[in-house]
N, C-alpha and C positions, 0 to 999 in steps of 0.2 A: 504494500500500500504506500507506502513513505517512496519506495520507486516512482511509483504513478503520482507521486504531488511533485515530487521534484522533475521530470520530467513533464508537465503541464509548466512548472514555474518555466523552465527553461523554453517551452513555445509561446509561453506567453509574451515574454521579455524581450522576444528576438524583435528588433526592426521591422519585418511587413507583417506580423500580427497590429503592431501598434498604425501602421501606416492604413492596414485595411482600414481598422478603428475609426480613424479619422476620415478616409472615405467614405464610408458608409453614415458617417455624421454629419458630415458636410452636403453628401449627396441625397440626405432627409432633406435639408435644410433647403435645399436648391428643389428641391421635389414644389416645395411649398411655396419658392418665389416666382417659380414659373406654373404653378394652379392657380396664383393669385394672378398672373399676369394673363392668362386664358381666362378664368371666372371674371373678374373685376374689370380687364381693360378689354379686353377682346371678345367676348361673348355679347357683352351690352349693345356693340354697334352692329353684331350679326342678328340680335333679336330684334333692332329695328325694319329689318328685309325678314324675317321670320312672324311679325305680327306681334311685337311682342310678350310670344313664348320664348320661354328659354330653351335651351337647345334638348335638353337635360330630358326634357318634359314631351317630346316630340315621339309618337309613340303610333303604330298600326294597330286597330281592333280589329282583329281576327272572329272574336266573339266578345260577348259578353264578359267571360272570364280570361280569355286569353289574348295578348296586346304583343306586339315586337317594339319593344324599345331600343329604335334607331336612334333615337336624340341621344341616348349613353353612347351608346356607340362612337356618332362623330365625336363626340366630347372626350371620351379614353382617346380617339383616334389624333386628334385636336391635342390635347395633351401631348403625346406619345411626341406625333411630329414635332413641336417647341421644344421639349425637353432632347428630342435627339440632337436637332440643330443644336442647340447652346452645346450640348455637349461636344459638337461637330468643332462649333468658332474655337471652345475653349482649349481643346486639342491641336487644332492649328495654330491658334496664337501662342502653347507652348511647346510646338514644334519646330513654333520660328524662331523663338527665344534660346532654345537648345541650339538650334542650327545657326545662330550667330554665335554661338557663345562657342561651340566647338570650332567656327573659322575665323573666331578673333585669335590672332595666332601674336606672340610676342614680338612685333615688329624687333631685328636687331639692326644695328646702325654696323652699316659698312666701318672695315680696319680705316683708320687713314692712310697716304701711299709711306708715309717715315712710319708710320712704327710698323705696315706691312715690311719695307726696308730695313728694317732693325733688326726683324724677324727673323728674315732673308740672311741675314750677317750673321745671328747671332748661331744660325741652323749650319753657316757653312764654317765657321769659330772652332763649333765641336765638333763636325765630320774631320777637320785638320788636326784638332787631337788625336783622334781614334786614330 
């Protein structure tokens, strides 16, 4: 048993446990700015061409008791695609930031032509030793 907690301690502690973690917190978090940006900014001006129903609420009676609820539908669908795009932008813009960052390369400043000449001297100095 004392195996099994210390190994748990040791997955716990590693780096992408905690990194999941934080994924998975932050992507609740984004979950709910982009439902709020579908419900609250984007829905309102589609329910204007809708009749003022909400999307949500758009529904086929089949019968009496039985209805297809297409308005969930575009609404998860509606969701889905915003939250993928954002995820789309956020991915390329640190794509781009990686991919600068990897060919910012340490500019080095040319020798000057005397100390490459000194160089030169000091390389043929000790070849006449030897």
């Amino acid at each position: 048993m004392k195996n099994i907690i210390n190994e748990f301690k040791a997955f716990a502690i590693r780096g992408n446990v905690v990194d999941m973690a934080i994924g998975i917190v932050v992507g609740t978090a984004f979950n709910k700015v982009v439902s709020s940006v579908v419900n609250d900014l984007f829905m309102p001006f589609l329910s204007l061409f809708l009749g003022k129903t909400p999307l949500r609420q758009l529904k086929w009676k089949l019968s009496e008791e039985i209805a297809v609820n297409y308005g969930e539908f575009l609404q998860v669908t509606i969701d889905f695609i915003l939250i993928a795009f954002s995820a789309f932008i956020i991915v390329k813009a640190m794509n781009t930031l990686k991919d600068k960052a990897e060919n910012t390369e340490v500019k080095t400043v040319p020798t000057p032509k005397d100390i490459q000449l000194l160089s030169e001297i000091r390389d043929l100095l000790k070849s006449q030793k030897d």
